[in-house]
Each structure stands twice: as C-alpha cells, then as structure tokens.
LOKENU-60104 format. One record per residue (C-alpha): residue number from 1; residue in one letter; x, y, z. Coordinates in steps of 0.001 Angstrom, whole numbers, m for minus. Layout:
<nodes>
NODE    nr   rest        xx        yy        zz
NODE   NUM      A         X         Y         Z
...
</nodes>
This chain:
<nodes>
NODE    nr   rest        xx        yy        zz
NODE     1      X      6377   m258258     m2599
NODE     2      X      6301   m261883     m1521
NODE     3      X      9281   m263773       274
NODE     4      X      9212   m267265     m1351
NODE     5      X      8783   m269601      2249
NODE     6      X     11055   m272685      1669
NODE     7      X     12204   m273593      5175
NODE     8      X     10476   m273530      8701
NODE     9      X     12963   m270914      9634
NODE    10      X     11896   m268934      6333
NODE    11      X      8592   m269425      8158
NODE    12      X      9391   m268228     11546
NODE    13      X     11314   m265284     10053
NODE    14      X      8306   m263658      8008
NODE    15      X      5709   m264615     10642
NODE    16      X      7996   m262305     12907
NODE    17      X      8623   m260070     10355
NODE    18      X      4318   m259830      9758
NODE    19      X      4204   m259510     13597
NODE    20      X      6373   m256128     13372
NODE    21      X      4554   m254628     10321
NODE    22      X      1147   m255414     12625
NODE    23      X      2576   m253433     15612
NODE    24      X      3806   m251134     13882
NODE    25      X       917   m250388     11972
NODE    26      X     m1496   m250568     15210
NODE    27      X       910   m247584     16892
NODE    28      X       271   m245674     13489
NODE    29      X     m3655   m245812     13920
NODE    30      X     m3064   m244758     17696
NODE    31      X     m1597   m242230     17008
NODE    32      X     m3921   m240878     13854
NODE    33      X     m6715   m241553     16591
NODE    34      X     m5300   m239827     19122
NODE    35      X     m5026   m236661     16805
NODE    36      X     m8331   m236794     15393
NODE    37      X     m9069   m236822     19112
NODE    38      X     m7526   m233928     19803
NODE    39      X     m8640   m231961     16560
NODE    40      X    m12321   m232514     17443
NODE    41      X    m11749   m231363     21134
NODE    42      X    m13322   m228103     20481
NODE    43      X    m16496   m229211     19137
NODE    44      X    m17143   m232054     21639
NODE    45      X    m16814   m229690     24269
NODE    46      X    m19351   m227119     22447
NODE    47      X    m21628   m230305     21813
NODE    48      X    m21736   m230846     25027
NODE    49      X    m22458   m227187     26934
NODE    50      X    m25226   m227018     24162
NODE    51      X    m26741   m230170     25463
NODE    52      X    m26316   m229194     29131
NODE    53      X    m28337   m225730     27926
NODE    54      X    m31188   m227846     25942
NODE    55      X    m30993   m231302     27701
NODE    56      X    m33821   m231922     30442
NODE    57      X    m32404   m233565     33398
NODE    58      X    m34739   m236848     34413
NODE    59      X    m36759   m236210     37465
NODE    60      X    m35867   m236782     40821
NODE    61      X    m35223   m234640     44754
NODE    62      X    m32319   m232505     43125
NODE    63      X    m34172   m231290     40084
NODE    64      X    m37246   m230393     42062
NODE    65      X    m35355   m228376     44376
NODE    66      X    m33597   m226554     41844
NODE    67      X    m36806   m226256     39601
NODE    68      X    m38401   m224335     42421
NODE    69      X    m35933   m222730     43195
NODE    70      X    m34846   m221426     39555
NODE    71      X    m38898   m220693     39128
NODE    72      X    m38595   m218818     42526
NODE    73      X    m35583   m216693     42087
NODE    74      X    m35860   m215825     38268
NODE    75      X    m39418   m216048     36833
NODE    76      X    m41017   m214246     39831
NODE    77      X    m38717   m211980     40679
NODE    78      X    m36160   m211049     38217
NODE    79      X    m38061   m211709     34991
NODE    80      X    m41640   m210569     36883
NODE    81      X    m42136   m208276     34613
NODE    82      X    m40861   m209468     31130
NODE    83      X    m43003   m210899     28176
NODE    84      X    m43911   m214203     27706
NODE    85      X    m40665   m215354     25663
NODE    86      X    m38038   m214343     28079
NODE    87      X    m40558   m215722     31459
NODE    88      X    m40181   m219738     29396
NODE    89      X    m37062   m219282     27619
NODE    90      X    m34481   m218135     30585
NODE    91      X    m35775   m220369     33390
NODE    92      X    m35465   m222931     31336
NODE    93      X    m32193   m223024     30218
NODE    94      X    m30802   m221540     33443
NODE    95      X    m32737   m224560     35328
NODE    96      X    m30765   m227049     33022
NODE    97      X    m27560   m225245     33409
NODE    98      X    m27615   m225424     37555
NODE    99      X    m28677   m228787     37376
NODE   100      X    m25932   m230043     35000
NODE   101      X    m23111   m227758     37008
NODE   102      X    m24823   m229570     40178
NODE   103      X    m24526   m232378     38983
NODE   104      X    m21028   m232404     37692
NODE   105      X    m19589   m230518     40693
NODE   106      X    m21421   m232530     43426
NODE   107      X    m18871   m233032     45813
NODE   108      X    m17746   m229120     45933
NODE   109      X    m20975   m227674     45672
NODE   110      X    m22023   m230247     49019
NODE   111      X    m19192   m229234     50375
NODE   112      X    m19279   m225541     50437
NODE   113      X    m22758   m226000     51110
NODE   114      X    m21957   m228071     54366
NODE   115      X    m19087   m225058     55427
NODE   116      X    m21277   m222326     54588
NODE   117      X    m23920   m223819     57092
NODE   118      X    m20930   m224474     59503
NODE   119      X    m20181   m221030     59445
NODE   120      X    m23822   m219698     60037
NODE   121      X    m24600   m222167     62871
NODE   122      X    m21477   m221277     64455
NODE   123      X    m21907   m217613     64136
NODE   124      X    m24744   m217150     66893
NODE   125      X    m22605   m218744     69352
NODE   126      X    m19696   m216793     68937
NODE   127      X    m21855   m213740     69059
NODE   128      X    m23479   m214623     72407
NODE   129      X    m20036   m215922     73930
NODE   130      X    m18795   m212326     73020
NODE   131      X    m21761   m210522     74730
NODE   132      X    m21623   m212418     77974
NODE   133      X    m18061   m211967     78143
NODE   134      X    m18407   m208500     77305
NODE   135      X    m21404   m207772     80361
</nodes>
C-alpha cells in the first residue's frame, strides 16, 4: 500500500518510515543467517576432519619431519608386517592427521615440547647433585 506524498514532511515521514522497514528487515536476515549457521555446524565440522584426513599438507621443514617420522614409527614398525593396503592407506592418513593437529595446535604442542626437553635436560643434573651430596 502506497502513502500518497503531498508535503516535504509527508516526505521525510515515509523516507523514515522506509528506513525502519530496511533495519528491520536487515536484523531479520541476521538472524535467519545466523541460524542456518548454526544448523549446518555439524556438517562443517565433519567437512572439515574429512579434509584434514584426505587433504595433503604443502611441503615444507614440518611436514618432512613428521613424514619421516610417521613412515618411521608406523610403516616399519607397527604395520611391518601388514599387506600392501593397510602399509599406504594408514600412514597416510595418520601423516595428514599429525600434521593438521600440528598445525592447528602449534603453540601447545611447541610448548610442551620445549617443557618436556626442560625436564630431561634438567634431570641429569639433579641426579648428579644428589649423588655427590649423597658420597
């Protein structure tokens, strides 16, 4: 339904009043955003541990390291003795896994690293200290 506009102030007042319905609309699409958001939660979150499991990193120091050490650990030791399928399939996937969780979790991972080699090079001094003292 049209207002007939026959003054400025007729003007003013539906500009205002087409200023509200714009708002009000906007908040309306926020919020049917925000819960289509929500709603797909669940499958962005299983998109994106399936492309962690399939996704190949891109090449650089961290990926080599855990490359060998993934190749190491699981295809010549634990899986030394499995077919074919299981020596490709597992090492892969559990290479792109530790790289991604790397990755994400850099700063905890570097620094539990950096207190678990606190704690070993530490260790050997407090053991001699403790012998001397003891002799």
């Amino acid at each position: 339904m049209k207002t007939k506009i026959e003054t400025r102030q007729d003007l003013r007042a539906e500009r205002a009043h087409l200023k509200n319905q714009l708002s009000l609309s906007q908040m309306h699409m926020r919020g049917e955003l925000a819960a289509i958001q929500t709603e797909l939660a669940p499958a962005r979150q299983a998109v994106g541990a399936l492309k962690d499991i399939f996704m190949t990193p891109q090449k650089g120091l961290l990926n080599i390291g855990v490359s060998i050490g993934i190749d190491t650990i699981i295809r010549r030791g634990l899986l030394a003795r499995a077919g074919w399928l299981p020596r490709l399939v597992i090492p892969f996937i559990a290479r792109n896994l530790a790289y991604h969780f790397i990755q994400k979790n850099s700063t905890s991972v570097l620094e539990n690293a950096l207190i678990w080699v606190k704690k070993v090079t530490d260790r050997p001094k407090a053991d001699k200290e403790n012998n001397l003292q003891v002799n």
